[in-house]
C-alpha positions, 0 to 999 in steps of 0.5 A: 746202772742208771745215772743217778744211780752211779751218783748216789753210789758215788755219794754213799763212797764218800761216807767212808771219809768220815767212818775212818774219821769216826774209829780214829775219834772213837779210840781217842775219846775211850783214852780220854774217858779212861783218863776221866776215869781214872782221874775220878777214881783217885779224886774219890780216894781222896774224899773217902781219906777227908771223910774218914778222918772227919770226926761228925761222919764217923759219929753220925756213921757210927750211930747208924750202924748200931741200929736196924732197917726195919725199925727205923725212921728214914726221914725225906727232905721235902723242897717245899712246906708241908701245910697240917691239914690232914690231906697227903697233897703235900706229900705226892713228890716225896719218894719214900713209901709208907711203912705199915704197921698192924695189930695182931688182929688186923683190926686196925692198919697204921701207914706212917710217912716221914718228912722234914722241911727246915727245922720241922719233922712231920708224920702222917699217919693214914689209919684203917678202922671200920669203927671210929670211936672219938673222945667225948669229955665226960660230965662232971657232976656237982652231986657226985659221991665219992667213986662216981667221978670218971676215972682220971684216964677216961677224963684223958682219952676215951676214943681212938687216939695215937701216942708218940714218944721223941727222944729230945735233949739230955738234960744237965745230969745226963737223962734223956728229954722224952716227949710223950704226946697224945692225940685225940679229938672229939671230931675231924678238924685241927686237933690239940697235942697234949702230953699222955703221961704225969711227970716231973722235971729234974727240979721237981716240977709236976707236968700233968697229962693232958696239958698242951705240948708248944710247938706241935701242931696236927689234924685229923681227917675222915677218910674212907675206911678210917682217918687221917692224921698229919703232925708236925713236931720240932724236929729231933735230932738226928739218931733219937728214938722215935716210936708211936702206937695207933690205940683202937677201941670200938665201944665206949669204956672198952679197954684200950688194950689193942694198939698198931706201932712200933711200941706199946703205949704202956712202954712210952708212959714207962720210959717217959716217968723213968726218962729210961735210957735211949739204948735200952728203948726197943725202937726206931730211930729217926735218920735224915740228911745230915748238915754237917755231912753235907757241909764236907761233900761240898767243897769237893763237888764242882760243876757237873758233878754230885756226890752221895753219903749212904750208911752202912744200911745203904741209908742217904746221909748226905746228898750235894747235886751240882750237875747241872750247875752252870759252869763259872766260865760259861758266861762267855760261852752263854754269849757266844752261845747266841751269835753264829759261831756259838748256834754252830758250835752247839750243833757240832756238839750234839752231833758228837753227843749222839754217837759218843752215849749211843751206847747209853739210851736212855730210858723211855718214860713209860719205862723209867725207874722208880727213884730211891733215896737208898742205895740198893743192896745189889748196888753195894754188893758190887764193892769188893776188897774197899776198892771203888768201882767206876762205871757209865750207866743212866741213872733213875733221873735219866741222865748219863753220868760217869759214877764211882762207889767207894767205901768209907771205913774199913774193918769195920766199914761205915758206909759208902760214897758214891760220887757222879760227874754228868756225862752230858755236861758241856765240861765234858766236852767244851774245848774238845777237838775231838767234837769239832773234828768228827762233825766237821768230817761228818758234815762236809762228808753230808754236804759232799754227798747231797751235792752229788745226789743233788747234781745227779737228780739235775743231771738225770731230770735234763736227760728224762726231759731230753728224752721227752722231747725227743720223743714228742718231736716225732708225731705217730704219722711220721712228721717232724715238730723238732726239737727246742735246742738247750744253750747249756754249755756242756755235753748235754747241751751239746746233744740236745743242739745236735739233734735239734740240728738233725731234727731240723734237716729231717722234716726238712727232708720230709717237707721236700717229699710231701712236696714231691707228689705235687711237683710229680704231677706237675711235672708229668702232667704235661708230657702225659697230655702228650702222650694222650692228645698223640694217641688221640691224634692217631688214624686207627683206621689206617693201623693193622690190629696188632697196632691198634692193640699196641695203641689201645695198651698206650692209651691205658697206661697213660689212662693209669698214670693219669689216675695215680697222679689224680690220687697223689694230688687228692691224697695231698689235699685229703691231708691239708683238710683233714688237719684244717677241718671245723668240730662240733658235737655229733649226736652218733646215734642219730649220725649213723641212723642217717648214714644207714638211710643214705647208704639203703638207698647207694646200694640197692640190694644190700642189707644194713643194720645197726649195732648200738652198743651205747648210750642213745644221747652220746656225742662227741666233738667231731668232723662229721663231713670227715667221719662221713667220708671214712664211714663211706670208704669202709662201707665201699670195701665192706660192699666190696669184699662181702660174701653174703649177709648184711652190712652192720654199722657199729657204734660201742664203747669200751674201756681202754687202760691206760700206761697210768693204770688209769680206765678211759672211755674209747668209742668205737665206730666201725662196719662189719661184714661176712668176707673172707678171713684176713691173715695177721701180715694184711691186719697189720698193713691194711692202713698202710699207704698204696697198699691193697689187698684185692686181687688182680681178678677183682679190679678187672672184673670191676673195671675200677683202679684201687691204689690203697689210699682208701684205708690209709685215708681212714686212718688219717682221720681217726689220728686227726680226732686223736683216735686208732684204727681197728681191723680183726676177724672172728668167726667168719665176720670182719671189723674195720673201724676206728676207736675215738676217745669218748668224752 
């Protein structure tokens, strides 16, 4: 296993400290949510005690449970004012869906919204109707005879219109105020709200149909497929009747007999001449938020908390939302809030805050729920034996709350209560060590850890660049640059100085070789001259044969020595040029066709040729005194060793990949000939230094002395141009060269 490896497990060990931290914390953190719970509970069971005993919530409570859901009225509390214009672009945040009422036809289709903002009520009515018939005042004729006057209803409405009936204040003898009102226009615009129907007051007052109702307000719009009309009536109070009808006709003078609502138009005029009962009137009732509902619940719910009053129906009575109200005692906390240990205390928050609600996500918004302004009926089912129910759960605004549901009322029950305390709120956690301890386990944990790893990849770069260097103090011909040592105190420190310091003693060993030819020849120059001038000095006349034949050995040893020196001298010289030798760009294809030129002339009798396997205009930056002297050594052993055939001289390029994946351009330079097959051990020391691979009946039929300095020479001046050599044999032909990077 590598080192940095070893490091990043030793780091992932320490994470242990804070898993055991986190199950000891978790444990603590699910006894202090029971205690929450249980401390909920019982405040709860209080509020659902001070609510039963309250005597406007069991009246408002009572009224709701003696009616139905599908006739009536819930009406919405809208944060912002309603402007009567006709259009629904006030009512796009409201949350309560229309109610649709038809006829039985299907002729005419009526949507109804409610919504009250302050002492206002406010419907809007958006009506289906592929024929709109609007009211046109008929003419009053002077000259008209008895019976050729309208009649007093056409006089009234002759066109579509919508009537509502509104249950309003008991009178002194106990009778209920009912308002009937009529709206009808004779084109879209703001329209007058009148009465619909003839009465009289309890002092015997005549109210004629047709005369403005004060303080209602409405517009009627052309939509599409029908109109649009938008109302606004002071608002009733809370439980009276309500009804409307939708009255369609499609041609003048027909009978106005067709209507979608919730009550016939004959049924409103009927209870509003008779002032009939509200019990007895088959319709709705108007139900919104209740004031004095709320006035109770508010005393109960502090900071991070809310509570809701629902009907027996599941109806919102009451609603008090202090979630994210701020805490009294937060001033101080909203200052420390900006210095260091306030941002630090934050972080340590949140981080606890994430795992505690991990198992509460929240929901994305391209799946969050509708919210409603009701409690479901699933949701009421859970109550069972009027015992409440806590749960955790994420609400519809996507917030983590902790919430109970108790019924009020038993036997019969009257409604429920459904009390939340924000779980993210900073009460839950503010003053918790819990947090505090879990972060700090968690953080000094990560710190340790990303230390170690940090430390690791330190350690780990040190050594890769330890190696590198190492690996680069060595050149492929076998000398010696050294090593730059490191004045780090420790071990790696340690072993770059000591291999600096082996470095170091080895090219000064290998200097003292490099040395040691010259001082060789030096040194055996002058007892060879001894040897030779002796030799020289001899009188072969006076010797017998087989001491001139011992003479004539002598003399060719020391003709032998002599020769090897002269190579071990030139072989010394050849290294210093070649490292020292000037470049400048060589054109290869007209370099070589000059070599072929020369050559046809050196070796009369021999074919040779040209192999251009690459562009005509390539060139290189070279030696090209040194490239001739390779191309002369390869030339000589190829005349040497060939059989029959001609000589070739090679010029291709190929593609090389490199460690990298990488392709680049290799040049080769090469001479090619018929000869015998080289085996895979001579291919592999052929460029070796005095090493020789002719045969001893070759020298001495040529009479020359070969040492392999040849071939080793050529290599030499390939590594000087930053090249390789190449040797291989196929089908009879033998390639000696060099493989040079191109440009």
């Amino acid at each position: 296993m590598k080192l940095r490896s070893q490091m990043l497990l030793a780091a992932a060990l320490t994470l242990a400290v804070p898993l055991v931290g986190w199950k000891s914390v978790k444990q603590l953190y699910g006894a202090l949510q029971q205690t929450r719970i249980d401390e909920q509970t019982l405040k709860v069971a209080n509020m659902r005690l001070a609510l039963s005993e309250a005597s406007d919530i069991q009246t408002a409570m009572s009224n709701a449970r003696s009616t139905t859901v599908d006739s009536d009225w819930h009406v919405e509390s809208s944060r912002y004012p309603i402007f009567i214009d006709g259009y629904d672009d006030d009512w796009q945040n409201l949350l309560n869906a229309p109610r649709r009422y038809q006829d039985q036809t299907l002729s005419v289709i009526a949507d109804v919204r409610t919504a009250r903002h302050g002492k206002r009520l406010y419907l809007f009515i958006a009506v289906r109707d592929q024929t709109v018939i609007y009211h046109t005042p008929p003419v009053l004729r002077a000259d008209a005879g008895e019976g050729e006057q309208p009649d007093r209803q056409s006089l009234l409405v002759n066109g579509d219109s919508v009537e509502l009936l509104v249950q309003g204040m008991q009178t002194s003898d106990g009778a209920p105020e009912w308002q009937h009102a009529l709206i009808r226009t004779i084109a879209p615009g703001p329209v007058e709200v009148v009465r619909a129907t003839d009465s009289r007051t309890v002092t015997g007052e005549r109210r004629s149909a047709g005369l403005r109702i004060d303080g209602w307000e409405a517009a009627w719009v052309k939509s599409r497929d029908g109109y649009q009309l938008e109302i606004a009536l002071p608002l009733p109070a809370n439980g009276s009747k309500a009804a409307f009808a939708v009255v369609d006709v499609d041609y003048r003078g027909e009978r106005r007999a067709r209507w979608a609502g919730s009550l016939s138009p004959l049924a409103m005029a009927r209870a509003y001449r008779t002032r009939q009962s509200p019990v007895e009137l088959a319709t709705g009732s108007l139900f919104y938020l209740s004031d004095a509902a709320a006035a109770r619940l508010e005393p109960w719910v502090l900071p991070g908390g809310r509570a809701r009053l629902f009907d027996i129906h599941g109806r919102l009575l009451a609603d008090v939302n202090n979630l994210y109200a701020q805490i009294p005692d937060e001033d101080e906390a909203l200052a420390a809030a900006g210095s260091s240990k306030g941002l630090w205390d934050a972080i340590l928050l949140r981080v606890f805050a994430f795992f505690v609600a991990g198992d509460l996500p929240l929901l994305p918004e391209s799946q969050g729920s509708p919210l409603s302004l009701s409690l479901s009926r699933e949701r009421r089912a859970t109550v069972l034996d009027d015992q409440p129910v806590t749960t955790r759960y994420v609400t519809d605004e996507n917030d983590r709350v902790l919430g109970t549901l108790a019924p009020v009322g038993s036997e019969p029950r009257r409604g429920y209560l459904l009390f939340e305390s924000n779980e993210e709120h900073a009460s839950a956690y503010a003053g918790s060590e819990l947090a505090r301890l879990f972060s700090l386990l968690l953080l000094v944990s990560l710190l340790a850890g990303s230390g170690l790893l940090v430390f690791a990849f330190v350690l780990s770069s040190r050594i890769r660049r330890l190696s590198r260097e190492a690996q680069h103090a060595v050149s492929a011909d076998g000398r010696v640059h050294g090593l730059p040592g490191s004045d780090a105190r420790d071990e790696i420190g340690d072993l770059s100085r000591k291999l600096s310091t082996l470095l170091a003693r080895s090219a000064a060993y290998t200097q003292y070789l490099e040395a040691l030819s010259s001082r060789l020849s030096h040194e055996l120059r002058t007892p060879l001259s001894v040897v030779r001038t002796s030799i020289e000095n001899l009188d072969r006349d006076s010797l017998d044969a087989q001491s001139t034949l011992l003479i004539d050995r002598a003399s060719s040893g020391a003709e032998h020595l002599g020769a090897i020196i002269q190579a071990l001298v030139e072989s010394t010289r050849l290294e210093q040029t070649v490292q020292m030798a000037d470049r400048q760009p060589v054109n290869l294809s007209h370099w070589l066709a000059g070599l072929q030129a020369r050559y046809r002339q050196v070796y009369d009798g021999v074919e040779f040729r040209l192999s251009m396997e690459a562009p005509a205009e390539l060139s290189i930056t070279a030696s090209p005194e040194l490239l001739c002297q390779a191309f002369d050594i390869l030339v000589d052993n190829a005349v040497s060793f060939a059989r029959s055939g001609p000589v070739v001289l090679h010029l291709g390029l190929e593609q090389d990949r490199t460690d990298r994946g990488n392709d680049v351009p290799r040049l080769q330079l090469a001479v090619i000939n018929r000869g015998d097959p080289l085996d895979e051990t001579t291919l592999m020391r052929l460029f070796d230094p005095m090493y020789s691979a002719r045969t001893g009946t070759g020298e001495a039929a040529s009479g020359e002395l070969h040492l392999g300095l040849g071939l080793y020479i050529v290599r030499m001046i390939a590594e000087a141009h930053e090249g390789t050599v190449m040797a291989s044999h196929e089908d009879g032909w033998n390639m000696i060269g060099m493989r040079l990077p191109g440009l």
